[in-house]
C-alpha positions as CSV (number, residue, x, y, z in Angstrom):
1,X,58.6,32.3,-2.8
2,X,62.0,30.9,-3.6
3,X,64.9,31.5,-1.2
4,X,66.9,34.7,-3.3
5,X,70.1,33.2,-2.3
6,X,69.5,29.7,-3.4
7,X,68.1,31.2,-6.9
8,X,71.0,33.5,-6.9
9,X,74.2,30.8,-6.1
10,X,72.2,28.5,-8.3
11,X,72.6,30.7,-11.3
12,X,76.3,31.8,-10.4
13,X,76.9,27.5,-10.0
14,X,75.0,26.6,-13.5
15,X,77.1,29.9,-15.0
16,X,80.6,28.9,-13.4
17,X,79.7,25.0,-13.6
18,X,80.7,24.5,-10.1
19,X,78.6,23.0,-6.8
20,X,76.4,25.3,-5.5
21,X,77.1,24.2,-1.8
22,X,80.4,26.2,-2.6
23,X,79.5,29.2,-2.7
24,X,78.6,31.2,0.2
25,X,76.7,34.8,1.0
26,X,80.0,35.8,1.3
27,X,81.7,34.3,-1.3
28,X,83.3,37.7,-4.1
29,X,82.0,37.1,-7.4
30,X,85.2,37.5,-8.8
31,X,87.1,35.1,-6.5
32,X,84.6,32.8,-7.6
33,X,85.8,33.3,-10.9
34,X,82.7,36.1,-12.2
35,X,83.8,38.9,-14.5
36,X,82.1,42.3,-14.5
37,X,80.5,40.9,-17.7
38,X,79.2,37.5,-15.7
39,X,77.5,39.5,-13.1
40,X,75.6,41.5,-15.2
41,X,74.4,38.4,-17.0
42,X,73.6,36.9,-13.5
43,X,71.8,40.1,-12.5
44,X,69.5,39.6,-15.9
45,X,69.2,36.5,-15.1
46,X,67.6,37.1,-11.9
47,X,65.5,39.6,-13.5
48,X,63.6,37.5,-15.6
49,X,62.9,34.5,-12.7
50,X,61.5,37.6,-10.4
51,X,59.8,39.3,-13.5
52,X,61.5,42.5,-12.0
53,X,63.6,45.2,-13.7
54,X,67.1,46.2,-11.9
55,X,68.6,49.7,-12.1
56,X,72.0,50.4,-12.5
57,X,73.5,49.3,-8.7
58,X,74.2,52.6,-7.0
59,X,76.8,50.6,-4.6
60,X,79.3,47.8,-6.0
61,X,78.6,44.6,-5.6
62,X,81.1,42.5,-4.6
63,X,79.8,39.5,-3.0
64,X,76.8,36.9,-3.5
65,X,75.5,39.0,-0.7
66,X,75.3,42.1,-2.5
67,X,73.5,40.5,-5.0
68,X,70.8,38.8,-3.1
69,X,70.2,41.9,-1.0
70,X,69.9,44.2,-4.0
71,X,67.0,41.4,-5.2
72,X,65.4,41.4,-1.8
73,X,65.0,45.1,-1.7
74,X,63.9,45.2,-5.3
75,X,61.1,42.8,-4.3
76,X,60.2,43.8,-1.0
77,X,59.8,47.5,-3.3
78,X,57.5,45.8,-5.8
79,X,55.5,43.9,-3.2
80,X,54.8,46.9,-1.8
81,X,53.7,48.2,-4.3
């Protein structure tokens, strides 16, 4: 299985056109230059590399962190399934 965060900062980098060793778990989407409208398409991004559905977040995401968690828990849920 791919490494979420690599997938993730790989699809912000390619969206953003900048180096993915720039961005960070911690890095904030939009100090990286994200709008609420980038994320989402990030998020659906994701989606269809995991062949997973995400719900509306319940918490804010804020950082790369958030969103790489959020995908974890999302797959850990459907493994376990």
């Amino acid at each position: 299985m791919n490494n979420t965060f690599e997938v993730v900062s790989k699809l912000i980098a390619n969206k953003l056109e900048i180096d993915q060793q720039s961005i960070t778990r911690q890095s904030k989407l939009i100090e990286l230059g994200l709008d609420s409208l980038d994320i989402f398409d990030i998020i659906f991004q994701a989606e269809d590399q995991y062949g997973i559905k995400v719900p509306n977040p319940s918490e804010e995401i804020v950082t790369v962190d958030d969103v790489v968690k959020m995908l974890d828990e999302l797959l850990a849920a459907g493994a376990s399934a």
